[in-house]
VOGU-3710 file (C-alpha; in Angstrom, 3 decimals, decimal comma):
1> xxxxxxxxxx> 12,897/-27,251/25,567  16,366/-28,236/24,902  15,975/-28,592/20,788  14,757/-25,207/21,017  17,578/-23,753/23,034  19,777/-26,051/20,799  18,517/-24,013/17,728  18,517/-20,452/19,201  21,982/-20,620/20,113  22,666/-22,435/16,471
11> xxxxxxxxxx> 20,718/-19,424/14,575  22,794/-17,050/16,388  25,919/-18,699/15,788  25,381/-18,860/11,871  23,682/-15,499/11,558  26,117/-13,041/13,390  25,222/-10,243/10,969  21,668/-10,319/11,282  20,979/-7,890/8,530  18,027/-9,608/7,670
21> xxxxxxxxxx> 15,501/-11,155/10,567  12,987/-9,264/8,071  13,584/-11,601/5,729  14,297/-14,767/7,773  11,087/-14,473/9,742  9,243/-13,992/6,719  11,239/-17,046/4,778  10,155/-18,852/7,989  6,517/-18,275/7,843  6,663/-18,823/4,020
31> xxxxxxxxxx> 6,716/-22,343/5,239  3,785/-21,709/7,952  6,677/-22,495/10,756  6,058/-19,547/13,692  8,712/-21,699/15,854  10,872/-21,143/13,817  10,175/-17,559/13,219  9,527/-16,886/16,867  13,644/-18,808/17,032  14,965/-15,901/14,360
41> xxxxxxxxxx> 13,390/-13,029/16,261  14,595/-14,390/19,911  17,877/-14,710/18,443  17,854/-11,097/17,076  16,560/-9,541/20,465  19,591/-10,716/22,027  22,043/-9,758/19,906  20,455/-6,324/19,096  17,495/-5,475/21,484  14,138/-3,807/20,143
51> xxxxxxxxxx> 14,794/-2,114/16,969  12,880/-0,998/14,208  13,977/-3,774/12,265  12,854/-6,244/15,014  9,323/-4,304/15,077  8,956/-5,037/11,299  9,781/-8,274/11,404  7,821/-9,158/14,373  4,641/-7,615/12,457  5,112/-10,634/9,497
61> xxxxxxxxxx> 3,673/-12,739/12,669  0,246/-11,047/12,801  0,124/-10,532/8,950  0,647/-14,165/8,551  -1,686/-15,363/11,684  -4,662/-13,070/9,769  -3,629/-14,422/6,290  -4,650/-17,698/8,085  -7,856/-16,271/9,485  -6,650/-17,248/12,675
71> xxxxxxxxxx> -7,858/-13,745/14,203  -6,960/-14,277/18,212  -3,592/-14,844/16,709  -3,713/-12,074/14,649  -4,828/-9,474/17,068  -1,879/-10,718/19,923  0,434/-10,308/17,655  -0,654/-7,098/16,143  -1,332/-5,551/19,068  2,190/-7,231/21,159
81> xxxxxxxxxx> 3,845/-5,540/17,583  2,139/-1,674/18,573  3,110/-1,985/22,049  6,779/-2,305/20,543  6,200/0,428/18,088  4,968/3,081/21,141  7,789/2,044/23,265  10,485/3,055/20,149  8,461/6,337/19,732  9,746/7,065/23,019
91> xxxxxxxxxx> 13,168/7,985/22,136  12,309/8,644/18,629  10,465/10,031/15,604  8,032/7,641/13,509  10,270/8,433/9,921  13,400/8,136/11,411  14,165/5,053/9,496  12,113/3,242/7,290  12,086/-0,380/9,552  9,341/0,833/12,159
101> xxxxxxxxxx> 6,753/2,757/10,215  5,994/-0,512/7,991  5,669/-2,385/11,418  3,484/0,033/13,204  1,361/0,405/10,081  1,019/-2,735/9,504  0,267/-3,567/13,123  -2,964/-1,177/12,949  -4,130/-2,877/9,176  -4,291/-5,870/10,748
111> xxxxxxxxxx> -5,697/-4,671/13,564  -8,629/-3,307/11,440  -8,658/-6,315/9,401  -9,539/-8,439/12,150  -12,051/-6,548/13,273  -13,599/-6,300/9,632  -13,063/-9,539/9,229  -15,326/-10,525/12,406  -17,666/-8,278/11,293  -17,081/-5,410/13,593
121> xxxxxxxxxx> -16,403/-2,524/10,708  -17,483/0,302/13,201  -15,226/-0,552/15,499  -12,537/-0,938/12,747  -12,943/2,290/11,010  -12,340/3,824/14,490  -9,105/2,203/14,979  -7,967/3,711/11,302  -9,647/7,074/12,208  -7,864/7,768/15,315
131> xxxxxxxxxx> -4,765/6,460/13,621  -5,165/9,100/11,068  -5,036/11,501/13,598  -2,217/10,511/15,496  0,040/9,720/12,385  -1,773/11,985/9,829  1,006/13,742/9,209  3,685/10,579/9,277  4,724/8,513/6,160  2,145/5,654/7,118
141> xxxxxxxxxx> -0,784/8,151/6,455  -1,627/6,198/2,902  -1,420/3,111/4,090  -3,816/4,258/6,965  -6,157/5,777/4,215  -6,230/2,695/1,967  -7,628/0,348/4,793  -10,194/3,140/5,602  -11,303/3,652/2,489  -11,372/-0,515/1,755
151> xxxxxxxxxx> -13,998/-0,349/4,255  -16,008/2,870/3,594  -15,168/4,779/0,353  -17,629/2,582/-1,950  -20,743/5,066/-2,743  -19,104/7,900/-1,065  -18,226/10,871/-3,403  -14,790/10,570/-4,789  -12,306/12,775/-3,409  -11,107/15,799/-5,780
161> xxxxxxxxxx> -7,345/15,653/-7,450  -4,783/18,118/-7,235  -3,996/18,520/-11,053  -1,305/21,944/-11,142  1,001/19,972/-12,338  0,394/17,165/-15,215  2,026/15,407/-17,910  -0,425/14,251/-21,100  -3,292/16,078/-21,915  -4,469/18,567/-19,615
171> xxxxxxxxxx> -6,710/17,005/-16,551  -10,390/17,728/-16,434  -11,768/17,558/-12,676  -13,189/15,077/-11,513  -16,282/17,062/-11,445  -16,181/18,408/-14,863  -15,782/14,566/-16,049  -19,797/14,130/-13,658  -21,751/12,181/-16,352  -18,788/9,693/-17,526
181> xxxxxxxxxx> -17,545/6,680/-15,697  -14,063/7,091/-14,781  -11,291/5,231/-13,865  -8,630/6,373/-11,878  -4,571/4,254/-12,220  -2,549/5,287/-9,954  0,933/4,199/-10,886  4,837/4,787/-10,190  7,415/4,807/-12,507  9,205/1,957/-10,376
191> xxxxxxxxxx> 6,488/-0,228/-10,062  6,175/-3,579/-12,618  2,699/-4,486/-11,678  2,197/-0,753/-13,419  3,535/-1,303/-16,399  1,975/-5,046/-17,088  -1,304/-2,994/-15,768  -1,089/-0,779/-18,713  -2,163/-2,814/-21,677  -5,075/-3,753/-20,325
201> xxxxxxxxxx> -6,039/-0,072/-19,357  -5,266/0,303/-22,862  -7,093/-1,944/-24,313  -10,120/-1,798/-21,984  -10,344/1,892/-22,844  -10,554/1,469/-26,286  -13,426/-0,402/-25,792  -15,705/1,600/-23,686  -14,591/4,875/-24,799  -17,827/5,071/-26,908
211> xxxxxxxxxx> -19,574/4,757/-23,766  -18,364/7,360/-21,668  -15,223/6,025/-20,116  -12,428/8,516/-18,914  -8,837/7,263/-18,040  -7,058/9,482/-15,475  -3,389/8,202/-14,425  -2,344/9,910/-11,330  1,155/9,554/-10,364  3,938/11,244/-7,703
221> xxxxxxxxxx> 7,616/12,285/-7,275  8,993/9,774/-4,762  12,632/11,557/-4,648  14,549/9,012/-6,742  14,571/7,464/-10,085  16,854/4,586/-11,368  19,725/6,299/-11,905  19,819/8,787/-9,097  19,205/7,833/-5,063  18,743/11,616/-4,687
231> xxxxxxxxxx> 17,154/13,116/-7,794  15,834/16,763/-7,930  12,056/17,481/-8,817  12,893/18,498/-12,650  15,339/15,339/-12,736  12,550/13,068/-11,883  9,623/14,427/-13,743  11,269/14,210/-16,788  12,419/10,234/-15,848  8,691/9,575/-15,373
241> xxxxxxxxxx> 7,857/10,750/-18,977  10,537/8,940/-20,249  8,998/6,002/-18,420  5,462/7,098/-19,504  6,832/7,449/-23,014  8,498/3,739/-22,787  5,919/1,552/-21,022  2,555/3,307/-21,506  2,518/3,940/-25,166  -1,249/3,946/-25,594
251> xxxxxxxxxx> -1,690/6,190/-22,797  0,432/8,827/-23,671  -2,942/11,506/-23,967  -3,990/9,737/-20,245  -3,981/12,734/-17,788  -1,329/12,409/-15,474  -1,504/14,528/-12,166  1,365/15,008/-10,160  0,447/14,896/-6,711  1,572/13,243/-3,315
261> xxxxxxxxxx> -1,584/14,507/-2,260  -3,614/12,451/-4,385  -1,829/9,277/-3,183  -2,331/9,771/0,026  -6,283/11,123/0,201  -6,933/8,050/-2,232  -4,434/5,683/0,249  -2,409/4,432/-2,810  0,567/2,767/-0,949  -0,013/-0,064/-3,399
271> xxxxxxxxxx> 0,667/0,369/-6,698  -1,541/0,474/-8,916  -4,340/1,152/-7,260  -7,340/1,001/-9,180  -10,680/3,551/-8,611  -13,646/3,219/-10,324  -16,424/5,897/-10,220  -20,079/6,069/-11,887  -21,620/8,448/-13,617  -22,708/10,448/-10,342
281> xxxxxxxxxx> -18,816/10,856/-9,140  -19,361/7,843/-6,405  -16,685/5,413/-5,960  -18,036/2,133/-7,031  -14,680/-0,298/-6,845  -11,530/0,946/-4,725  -8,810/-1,926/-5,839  -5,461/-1,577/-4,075  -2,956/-3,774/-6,627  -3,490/-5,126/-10,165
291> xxxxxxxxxx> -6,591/-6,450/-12,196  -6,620/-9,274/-14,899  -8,800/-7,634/-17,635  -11,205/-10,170/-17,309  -12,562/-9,037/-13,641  -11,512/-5,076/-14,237  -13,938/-5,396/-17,537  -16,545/-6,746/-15,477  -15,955/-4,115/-12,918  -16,175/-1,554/-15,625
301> xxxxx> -19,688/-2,745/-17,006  -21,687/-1,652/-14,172  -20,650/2,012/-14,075  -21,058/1,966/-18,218  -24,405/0,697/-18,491
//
């Protein structure tokens, strides 16, 4: 007991800033140490109280406890990291600043995880459900989405695109393309995994083309590009075909919808997110993050045949 109240008042004498217990707690459980995590956000709670920051943080302990399968873990913390969340919402709104809504959504992912992960996926999809309804209409609705549709979108009809607004050739619906396999990239014009995604969208669509296979590249305005922290619609559309233009040269005739809509019906917080439908319009592979074009050709095989 004394080391550790040696080291809590040591962190807080080297750290009087604490601008980032995000990143110390997560540096600490990089190395599978929660004391020392558990030291960092102590140390922050009595400098600064419960913040959003502190809610985020504290969140890394249930991702990490369920990225060791250690589920009772996972679910304390997850749930401990909630009850943190609701008491904020008290005083404030959810989007107020960007700090709580990645701990309260990531409190209720792992929540559902754990769940999945012991087999209970009914009782899962509930939790996401009546999440959905609660923060529908908050900026944690796609990352709500994605771990719904992770556990129930495969063989389910895929959802229909807004397509008003486009760059490339001219979408086709998704039920005008009924009859060809599709595959659906969602991608964001700051996101590397994107770009080193392309090539092998490229290249994999070359190959199956004479099969059937449609490419469809949704994207969205996020209200910024690299040169501008504030940039106006026109300003960014016209960054993302420059991007498009730069880093997804053998996509350029890929139909690109413009939608925030589609990102969050299709829960694409994580970029890219792959979607795969059959012939019938069914989602047969919903991959949130990037493929090696070894497994996405494999993926790609079964809808083809």
């Amino acid at each position: 007991m004394r080391v550790y109240r040696f080291l809590l008042l040591l962190i807080v004498a080297v750290s009087p800033a604490w601008a980032g217990v995000v990143e110390d707690v997560r540096g600490a459980l990089a190395q599978n140490s929660f004391t020392a995590a558990d030291l960092y956000l102590k140390a922050y709670r009595g400098k600064n109280g419960i913040t959003g920051e502190y809610v985020e943080a504290y969140s890394w302990m249930a991702r990490t406890a369920l990225s060791n399968s250690d589920y009772d873990q996972a679910a304390s913390y997850a749930k401990q990291t909630e009850a943190l969340a609701l008491d904020l919402l008290k005083q404030r709104p959810l989007d107020a600043e960007p700090h709580l809504p990645i701990g309260l959504g990531a409190a209720i992912e792992v929540e559902s995880q754990t769940l999945a992960a012991r087999g209970q996926t009914t009782q899962a999809v509930a939790v996401l459900q009546s999440a959905l309804k609660t923060y529908g209409s908050t900026s944690i609705r796609p990352r709500l989405q994605k771990n719904l549709n992770l556990l129930s979108f495969n063989g389910h009809a895929a959802p229909a695109l807004h397509e008003e607004e486009f760059l490339g050739s001219k979408p086709r619906t998704l039920a005008q393309l009924k009859g060809s396999p599709v595959l659906l990239f969602f991608w964001a014009h700051w996101c590397g995994d994107c770009k080193a995604e392309a090539p092998i969208i490229t290249q994999l669509r070359t190959e199956f083309a004479p099969k059937g296979l449609a490419v469809v590249g949704p994207t969205r305005l996020y209200g910024y590009t690299a040169q501008e922290e504030h940039a106006a619609p026109a300003d960014e559309l016209k960054y993302i075909d420059a991007v498009r233009n730069r880093f997804y040269s053998g996509l350029l005739d890929m139909p690109v919808p413009i939608s925030k809509y589609n990102f969050e019906v299709y829960g694409a917080s994580t970029t890219p997110t792959l979607v795969l439908l059959d012939r019938a319009g069914k989602v047969a592979m919903y991959h949130p993050g990037a493929l090696p074009y070894e497994e996405l050709k494999a993926e790609i095989e079964k809808v083809v045949r």
